[in-house]
The first five atom37 places (N, CA, C, CB, O) and aatype in JSON, in Angstrom:
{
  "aatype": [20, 20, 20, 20, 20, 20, 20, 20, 20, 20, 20, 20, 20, 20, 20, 20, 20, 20, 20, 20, 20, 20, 20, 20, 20, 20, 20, 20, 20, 20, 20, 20, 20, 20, 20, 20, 20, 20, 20, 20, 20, 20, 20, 20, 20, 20, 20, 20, 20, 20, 20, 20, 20, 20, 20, 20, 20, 20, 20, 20, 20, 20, 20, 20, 20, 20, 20, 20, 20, 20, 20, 20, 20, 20, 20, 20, 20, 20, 20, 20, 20, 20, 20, 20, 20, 20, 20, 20, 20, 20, 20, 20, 20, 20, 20, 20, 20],
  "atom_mask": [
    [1, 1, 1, 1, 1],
    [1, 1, 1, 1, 1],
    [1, 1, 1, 1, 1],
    [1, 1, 1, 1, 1],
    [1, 1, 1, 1, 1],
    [1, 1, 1, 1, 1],
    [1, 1, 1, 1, 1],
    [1, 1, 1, 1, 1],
    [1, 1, 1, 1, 1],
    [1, 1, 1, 1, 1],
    [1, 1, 1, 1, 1],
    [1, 1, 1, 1, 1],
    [1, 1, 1, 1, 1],
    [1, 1, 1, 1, 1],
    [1, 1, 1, 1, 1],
    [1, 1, 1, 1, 1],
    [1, 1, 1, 1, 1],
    [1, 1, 1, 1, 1],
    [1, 1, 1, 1, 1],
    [1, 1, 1, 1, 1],
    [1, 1, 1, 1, 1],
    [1, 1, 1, 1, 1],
    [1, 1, 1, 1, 1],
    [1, 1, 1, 1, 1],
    [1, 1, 1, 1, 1],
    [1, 1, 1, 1, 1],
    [1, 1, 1, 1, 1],
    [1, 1, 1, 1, 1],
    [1, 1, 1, 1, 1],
    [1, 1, 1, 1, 1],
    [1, 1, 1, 1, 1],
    [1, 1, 1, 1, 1],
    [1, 1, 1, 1, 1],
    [1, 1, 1, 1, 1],
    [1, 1, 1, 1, 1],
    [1, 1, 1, 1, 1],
    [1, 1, 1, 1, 1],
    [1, 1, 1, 1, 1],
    [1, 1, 1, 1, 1],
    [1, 1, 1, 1, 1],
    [1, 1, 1, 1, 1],
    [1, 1, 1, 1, 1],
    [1, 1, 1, 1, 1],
    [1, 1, 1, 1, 1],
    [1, 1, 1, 1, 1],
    [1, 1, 1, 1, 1],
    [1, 1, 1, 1, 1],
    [1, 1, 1, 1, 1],
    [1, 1, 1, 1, 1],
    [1, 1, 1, 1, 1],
    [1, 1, 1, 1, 1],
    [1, 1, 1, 1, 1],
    [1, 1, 1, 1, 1],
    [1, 1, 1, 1, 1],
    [1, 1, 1, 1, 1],
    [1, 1, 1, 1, 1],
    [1, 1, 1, 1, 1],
    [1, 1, 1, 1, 1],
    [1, 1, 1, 1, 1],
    [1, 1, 1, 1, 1],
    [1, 1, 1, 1, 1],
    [1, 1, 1, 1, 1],
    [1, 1, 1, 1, 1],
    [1, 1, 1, 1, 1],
    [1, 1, 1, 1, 1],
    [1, 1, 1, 1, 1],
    [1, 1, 1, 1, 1],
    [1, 1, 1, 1, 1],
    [1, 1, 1, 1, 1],
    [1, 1, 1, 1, 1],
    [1, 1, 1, 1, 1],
    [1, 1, 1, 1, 1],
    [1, 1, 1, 1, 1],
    [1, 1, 1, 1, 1],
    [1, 1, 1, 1, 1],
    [1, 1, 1, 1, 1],
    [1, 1, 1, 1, 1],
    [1, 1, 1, 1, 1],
    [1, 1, 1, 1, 1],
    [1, 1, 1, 1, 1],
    [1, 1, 1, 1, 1],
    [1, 1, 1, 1, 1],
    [1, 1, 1, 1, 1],
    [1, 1, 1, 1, 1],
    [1, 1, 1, 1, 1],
    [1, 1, 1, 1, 1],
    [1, 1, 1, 1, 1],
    [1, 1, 1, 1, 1],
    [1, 1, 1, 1, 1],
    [1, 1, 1, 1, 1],
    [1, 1, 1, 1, 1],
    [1, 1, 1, 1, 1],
    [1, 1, 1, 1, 1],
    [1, 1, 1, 1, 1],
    [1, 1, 1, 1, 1],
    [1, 1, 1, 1, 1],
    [1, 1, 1, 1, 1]
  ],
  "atom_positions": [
    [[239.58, -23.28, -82.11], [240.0, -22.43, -81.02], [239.33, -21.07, -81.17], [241.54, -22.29, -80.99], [239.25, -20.64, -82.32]],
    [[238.79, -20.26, -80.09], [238.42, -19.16, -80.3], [238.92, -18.16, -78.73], [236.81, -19.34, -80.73], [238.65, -18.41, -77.56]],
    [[239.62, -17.14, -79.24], [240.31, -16.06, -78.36], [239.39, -15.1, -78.2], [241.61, -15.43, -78.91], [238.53, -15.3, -79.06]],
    [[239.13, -14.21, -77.59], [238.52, -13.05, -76.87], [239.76, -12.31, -76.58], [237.63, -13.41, -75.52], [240.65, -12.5, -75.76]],
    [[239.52, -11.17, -77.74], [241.1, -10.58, -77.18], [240.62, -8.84, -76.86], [242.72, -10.74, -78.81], [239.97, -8.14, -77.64]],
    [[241.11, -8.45, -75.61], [241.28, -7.17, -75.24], [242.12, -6.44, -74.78], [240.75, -6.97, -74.72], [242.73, -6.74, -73.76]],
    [[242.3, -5.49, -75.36], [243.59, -4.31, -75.61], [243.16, -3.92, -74.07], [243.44, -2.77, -77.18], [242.01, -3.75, -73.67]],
    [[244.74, -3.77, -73.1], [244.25, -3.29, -72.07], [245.67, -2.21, -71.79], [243.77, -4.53, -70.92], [246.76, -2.19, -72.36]],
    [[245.15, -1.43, -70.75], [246.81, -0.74, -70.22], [247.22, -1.45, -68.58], [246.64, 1.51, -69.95], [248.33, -1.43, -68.04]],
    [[246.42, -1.83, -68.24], [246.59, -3.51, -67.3], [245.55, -4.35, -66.95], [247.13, -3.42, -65.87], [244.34, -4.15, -66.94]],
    [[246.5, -5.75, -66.55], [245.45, -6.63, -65.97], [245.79, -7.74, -65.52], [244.51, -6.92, -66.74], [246.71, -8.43, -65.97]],
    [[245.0, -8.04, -64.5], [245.14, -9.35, -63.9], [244.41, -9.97, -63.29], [245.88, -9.45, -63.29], [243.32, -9.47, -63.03]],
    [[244.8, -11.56, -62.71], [244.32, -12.37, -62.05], [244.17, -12.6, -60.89], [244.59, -12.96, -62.3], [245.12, -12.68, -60.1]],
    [[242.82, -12.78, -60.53], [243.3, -13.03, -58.68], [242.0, -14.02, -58.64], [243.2, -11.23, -57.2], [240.94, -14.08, -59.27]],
    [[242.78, -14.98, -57.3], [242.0, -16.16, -57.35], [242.26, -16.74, -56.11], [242.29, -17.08, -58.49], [243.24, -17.4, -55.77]],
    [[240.81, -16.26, -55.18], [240.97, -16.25, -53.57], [241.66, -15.42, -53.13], [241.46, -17.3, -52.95], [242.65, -15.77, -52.5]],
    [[241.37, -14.05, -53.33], [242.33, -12.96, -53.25], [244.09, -12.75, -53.66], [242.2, -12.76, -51.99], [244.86, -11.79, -53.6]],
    [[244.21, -13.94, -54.03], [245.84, -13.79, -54.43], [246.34, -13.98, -56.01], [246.69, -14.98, -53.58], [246.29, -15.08, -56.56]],
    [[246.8, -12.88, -56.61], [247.22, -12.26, -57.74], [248.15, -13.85, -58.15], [248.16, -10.54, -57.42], [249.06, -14.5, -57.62]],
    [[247.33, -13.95, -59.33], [248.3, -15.18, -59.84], [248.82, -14.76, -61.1], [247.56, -16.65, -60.05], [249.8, -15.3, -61.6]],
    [[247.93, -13.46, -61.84], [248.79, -13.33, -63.1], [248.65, -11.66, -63.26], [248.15, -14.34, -64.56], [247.69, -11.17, -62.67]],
    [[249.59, -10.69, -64.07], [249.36, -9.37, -63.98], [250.18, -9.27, -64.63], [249.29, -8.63, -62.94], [251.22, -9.93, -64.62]],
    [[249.71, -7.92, -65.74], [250.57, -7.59, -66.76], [250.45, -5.85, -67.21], [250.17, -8.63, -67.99], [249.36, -5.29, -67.08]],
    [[251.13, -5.42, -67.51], [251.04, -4.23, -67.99], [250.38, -3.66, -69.03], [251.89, -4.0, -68.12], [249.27, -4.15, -68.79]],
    [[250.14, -2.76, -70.34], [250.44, -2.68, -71.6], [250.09, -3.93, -72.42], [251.76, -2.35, -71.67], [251.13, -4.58, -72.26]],
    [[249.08, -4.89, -73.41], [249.2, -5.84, -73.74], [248.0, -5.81, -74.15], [249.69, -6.66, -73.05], [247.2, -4.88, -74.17]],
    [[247.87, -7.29, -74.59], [246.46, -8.3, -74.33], [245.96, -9.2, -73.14], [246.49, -9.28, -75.26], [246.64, -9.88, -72.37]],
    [[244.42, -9.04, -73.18], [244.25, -10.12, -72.33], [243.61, -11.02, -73.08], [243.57, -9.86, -71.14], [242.59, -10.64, -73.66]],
    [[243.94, -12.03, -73.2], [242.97, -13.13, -73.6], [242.2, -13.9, -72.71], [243.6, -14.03, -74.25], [242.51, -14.18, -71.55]],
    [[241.1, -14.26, -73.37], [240.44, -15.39, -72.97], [240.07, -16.73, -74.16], [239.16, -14.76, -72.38], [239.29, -16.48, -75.08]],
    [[240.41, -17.46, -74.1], [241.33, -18.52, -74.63], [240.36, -19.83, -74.48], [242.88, -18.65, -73.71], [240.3, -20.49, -73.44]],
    [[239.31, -20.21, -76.16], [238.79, -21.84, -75.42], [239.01, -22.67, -76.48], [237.0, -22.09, -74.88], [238.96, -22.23, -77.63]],
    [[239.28, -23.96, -76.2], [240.08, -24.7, -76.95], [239.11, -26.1, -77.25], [241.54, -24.94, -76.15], [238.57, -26.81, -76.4]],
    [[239.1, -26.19, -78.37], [238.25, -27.99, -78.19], [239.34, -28.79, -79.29], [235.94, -28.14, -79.02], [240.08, -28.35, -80.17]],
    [[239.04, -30.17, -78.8], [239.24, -31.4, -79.19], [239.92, -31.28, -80.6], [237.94, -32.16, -79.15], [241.1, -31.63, -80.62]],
    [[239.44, -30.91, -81.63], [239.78, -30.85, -82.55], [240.88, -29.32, -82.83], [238.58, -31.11, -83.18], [240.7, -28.75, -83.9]],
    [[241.6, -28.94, -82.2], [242.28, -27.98, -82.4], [243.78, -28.43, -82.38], [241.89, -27.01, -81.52], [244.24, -28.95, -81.36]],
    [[244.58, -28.21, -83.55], [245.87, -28.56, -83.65], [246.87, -27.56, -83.59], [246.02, -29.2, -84.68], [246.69, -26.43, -84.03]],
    [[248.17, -28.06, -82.93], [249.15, -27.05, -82.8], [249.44, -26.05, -84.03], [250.36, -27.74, -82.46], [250.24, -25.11, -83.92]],
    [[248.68, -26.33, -85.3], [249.05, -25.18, -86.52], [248.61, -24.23, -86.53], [248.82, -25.35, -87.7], [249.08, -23.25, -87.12]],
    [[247.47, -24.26, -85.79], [246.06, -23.22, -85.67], [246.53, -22.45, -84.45], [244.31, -24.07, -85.34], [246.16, -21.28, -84.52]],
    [[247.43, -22.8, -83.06], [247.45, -22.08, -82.07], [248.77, -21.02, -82.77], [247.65, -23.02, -80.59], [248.91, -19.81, -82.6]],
    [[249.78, -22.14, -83.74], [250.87, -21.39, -84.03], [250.45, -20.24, -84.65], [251.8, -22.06, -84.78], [250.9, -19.18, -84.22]],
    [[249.49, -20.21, -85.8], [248.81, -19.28, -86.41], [248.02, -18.29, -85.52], [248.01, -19.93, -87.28], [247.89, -17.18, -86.03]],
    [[247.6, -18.43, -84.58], [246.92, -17.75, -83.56], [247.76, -16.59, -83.28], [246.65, -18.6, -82.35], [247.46, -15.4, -83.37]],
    [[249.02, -17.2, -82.87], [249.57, -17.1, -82.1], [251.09, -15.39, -82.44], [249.84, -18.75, -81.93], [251.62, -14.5, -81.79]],
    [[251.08, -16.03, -84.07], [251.75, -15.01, -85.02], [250.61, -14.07, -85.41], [252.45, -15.72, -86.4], [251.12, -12.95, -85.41]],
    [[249.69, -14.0, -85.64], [248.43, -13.46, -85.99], [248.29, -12.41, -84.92], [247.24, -14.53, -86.03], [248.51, -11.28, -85.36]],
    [[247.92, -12.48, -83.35], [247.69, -11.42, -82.42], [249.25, -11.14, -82.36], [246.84, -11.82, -80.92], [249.22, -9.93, -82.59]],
    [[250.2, -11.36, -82.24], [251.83, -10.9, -81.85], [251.63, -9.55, -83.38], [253.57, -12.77, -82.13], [252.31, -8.52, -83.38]],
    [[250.86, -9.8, -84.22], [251.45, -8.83, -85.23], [250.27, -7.43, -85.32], [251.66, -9.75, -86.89], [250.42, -6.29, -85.77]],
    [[248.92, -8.23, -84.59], [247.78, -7.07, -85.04], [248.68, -5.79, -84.72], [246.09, -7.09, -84.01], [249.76, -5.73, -84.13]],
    [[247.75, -4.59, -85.43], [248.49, -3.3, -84.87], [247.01, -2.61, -84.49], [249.65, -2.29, -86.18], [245.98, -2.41, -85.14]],
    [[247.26, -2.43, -83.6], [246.15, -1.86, -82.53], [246.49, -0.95, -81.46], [245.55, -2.94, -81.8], [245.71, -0.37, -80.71]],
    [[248.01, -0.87, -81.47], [248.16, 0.22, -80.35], [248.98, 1.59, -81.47], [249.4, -0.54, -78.72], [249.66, 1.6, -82.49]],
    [[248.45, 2.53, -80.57], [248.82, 3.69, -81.09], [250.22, 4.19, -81.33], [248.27, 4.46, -80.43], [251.1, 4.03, -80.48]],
    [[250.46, 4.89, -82.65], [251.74, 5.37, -82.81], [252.0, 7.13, -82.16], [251.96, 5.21, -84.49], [251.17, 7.52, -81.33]],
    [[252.88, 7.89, -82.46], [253.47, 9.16, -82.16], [251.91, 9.26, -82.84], [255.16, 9.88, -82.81], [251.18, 9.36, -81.85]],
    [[251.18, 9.27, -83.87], [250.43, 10.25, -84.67], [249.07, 9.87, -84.26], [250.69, 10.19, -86.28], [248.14, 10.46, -84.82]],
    [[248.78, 8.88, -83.27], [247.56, 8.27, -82.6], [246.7, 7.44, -83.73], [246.61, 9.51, -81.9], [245.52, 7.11, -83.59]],
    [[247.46, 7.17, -84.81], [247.45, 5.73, -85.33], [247.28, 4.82, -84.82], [248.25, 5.36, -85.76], [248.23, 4.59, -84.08]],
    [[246.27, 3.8, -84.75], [246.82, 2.11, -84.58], [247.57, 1.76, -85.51], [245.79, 0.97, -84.6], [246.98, 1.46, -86.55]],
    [[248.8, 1.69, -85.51], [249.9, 0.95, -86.28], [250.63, 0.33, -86.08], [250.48, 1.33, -86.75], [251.35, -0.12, -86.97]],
    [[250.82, -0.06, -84.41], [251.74, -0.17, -83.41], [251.41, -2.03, -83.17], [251.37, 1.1, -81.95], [250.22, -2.26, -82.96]],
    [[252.22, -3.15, -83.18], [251.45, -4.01, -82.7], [252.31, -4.23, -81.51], [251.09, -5.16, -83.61], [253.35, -3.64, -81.23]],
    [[251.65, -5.25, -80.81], [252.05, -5.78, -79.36], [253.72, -6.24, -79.12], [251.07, -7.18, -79.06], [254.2, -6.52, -78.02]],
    [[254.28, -6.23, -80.13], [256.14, -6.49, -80.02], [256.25, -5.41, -80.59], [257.11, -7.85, -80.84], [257.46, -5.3, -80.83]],
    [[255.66, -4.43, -81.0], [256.01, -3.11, -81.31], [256.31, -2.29, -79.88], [254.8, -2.45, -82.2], [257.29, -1.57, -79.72]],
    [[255.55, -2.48, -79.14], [255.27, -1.38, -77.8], [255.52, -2.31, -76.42], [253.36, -0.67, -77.77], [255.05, -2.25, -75.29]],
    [[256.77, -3.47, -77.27], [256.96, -4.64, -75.82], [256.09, -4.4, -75.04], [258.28, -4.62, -74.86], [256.32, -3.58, -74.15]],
    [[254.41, -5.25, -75.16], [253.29, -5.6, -74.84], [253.8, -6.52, -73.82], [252.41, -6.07, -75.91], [255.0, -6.72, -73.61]],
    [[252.61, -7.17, -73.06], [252.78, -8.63, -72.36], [251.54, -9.02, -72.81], [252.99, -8.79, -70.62], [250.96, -8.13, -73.42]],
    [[250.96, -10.06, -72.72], [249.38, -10.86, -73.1], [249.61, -11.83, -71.41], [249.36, -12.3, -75.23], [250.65, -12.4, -71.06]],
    [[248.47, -11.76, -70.72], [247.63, -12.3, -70.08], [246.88, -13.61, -70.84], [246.83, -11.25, -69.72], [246.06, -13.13, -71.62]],
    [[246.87, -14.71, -70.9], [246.05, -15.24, -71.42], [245.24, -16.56, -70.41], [246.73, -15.54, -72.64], [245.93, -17.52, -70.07]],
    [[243.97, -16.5, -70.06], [243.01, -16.99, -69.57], [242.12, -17.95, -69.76], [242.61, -16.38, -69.46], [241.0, -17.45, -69.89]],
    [[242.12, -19.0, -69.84], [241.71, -20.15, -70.07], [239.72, -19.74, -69.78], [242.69, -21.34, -68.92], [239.23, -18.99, -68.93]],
    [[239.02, -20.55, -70.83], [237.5, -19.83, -71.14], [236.57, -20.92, -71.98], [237.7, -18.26, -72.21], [235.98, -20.89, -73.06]],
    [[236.71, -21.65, -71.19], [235.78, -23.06, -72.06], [234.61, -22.58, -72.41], [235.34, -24.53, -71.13], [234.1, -23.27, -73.29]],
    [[234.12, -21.87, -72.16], [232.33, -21.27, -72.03], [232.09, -20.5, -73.36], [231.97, -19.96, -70.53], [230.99, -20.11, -73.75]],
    [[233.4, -20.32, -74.06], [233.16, -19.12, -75.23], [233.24, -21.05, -76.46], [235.15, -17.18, -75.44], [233.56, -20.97, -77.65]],
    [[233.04, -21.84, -76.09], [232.13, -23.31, -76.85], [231.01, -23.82, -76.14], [233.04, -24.75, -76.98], [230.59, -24.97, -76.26]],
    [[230.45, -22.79, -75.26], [229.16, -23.24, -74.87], [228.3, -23.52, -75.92], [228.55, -22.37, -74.06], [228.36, -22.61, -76.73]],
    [[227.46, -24.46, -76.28], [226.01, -25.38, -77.14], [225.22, -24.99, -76.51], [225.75, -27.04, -77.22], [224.96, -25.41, -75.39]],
    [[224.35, -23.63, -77.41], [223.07, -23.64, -76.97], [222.19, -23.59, -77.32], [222.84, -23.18, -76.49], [221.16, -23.22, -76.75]],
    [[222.36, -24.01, -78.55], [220.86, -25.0, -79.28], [220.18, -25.78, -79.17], [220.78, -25.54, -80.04], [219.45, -26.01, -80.14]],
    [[220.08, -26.28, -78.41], [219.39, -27.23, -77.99], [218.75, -27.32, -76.18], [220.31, -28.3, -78.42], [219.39, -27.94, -75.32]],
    [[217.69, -26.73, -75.93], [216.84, -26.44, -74.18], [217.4, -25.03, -73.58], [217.39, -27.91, -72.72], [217.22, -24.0, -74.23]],
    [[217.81, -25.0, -72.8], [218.18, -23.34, -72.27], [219.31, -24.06, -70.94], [216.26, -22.06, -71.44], [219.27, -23.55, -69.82]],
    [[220.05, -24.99, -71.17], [221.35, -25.4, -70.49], [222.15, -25.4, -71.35], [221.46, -26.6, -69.83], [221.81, -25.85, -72.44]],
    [[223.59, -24.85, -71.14], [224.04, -25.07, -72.17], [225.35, -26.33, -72.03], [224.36, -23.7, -72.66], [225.8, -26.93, -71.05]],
    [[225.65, -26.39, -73.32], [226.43, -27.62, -73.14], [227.89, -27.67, -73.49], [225.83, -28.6, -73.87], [228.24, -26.86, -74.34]],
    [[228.96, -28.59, -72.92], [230.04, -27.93, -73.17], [231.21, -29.3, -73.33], [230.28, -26.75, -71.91], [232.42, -29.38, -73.1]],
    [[230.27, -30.19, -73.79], [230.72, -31.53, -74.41], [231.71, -31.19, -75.14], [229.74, -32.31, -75.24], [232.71, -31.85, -74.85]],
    [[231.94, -30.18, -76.26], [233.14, -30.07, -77.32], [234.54, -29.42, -76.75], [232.64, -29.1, -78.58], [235.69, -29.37, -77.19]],
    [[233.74, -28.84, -75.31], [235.33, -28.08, -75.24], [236.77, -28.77, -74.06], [234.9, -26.24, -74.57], [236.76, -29.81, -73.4]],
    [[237.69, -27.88, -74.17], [239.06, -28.68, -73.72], [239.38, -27.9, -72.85], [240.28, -28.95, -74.72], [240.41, -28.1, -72.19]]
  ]
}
């Protein structure tokens, strides 16, 4: 599994002009998943960004993590971050989910 994660102060989705996802304060992810990825690794994922500390404290510290500063996460589905492109200049995307 590999996440693309960005600290935002908002964000969202729109798809054919109509807002399907939006969040405040948080993460956004972009999120690609292949075949071989098991629920231990998302659980781990998953406790892993809930704890980074990346948002700022009173002293403009990052010390703060995302259930520190009741965050929301956006997260975005992104098969392309397992694009194969070793091989011609198409890339390939046989491994991902």
């Amino acid at each position: 599994m590999r996440i693309l994660l960005q600290k935002v102060s908002e964000a969202s989705v729109t798809i054919d002009g109509e807002v399907h996802g939006a969040i405040k304060k948080g993460f956004c992810l972009l999120v690609g998943a292949e075949d071989s990825d098991t629920s231990e690794e998302v659980d781990y994922l998953v406790r892993k960004i809930s704890k980074l500390r990346v948002f700022e404290d009173a002293d403009d510290k990052m010390n703060l993590s995302l259930n520190d500063v009741d965050g929301s996460v956006l997260s975005v589905s992104q098969f392309t971050l397992y694009a194969n492109t070793k091989k011609g200049n198409r890339p390939s995307f046989v491994e991902c989910r």
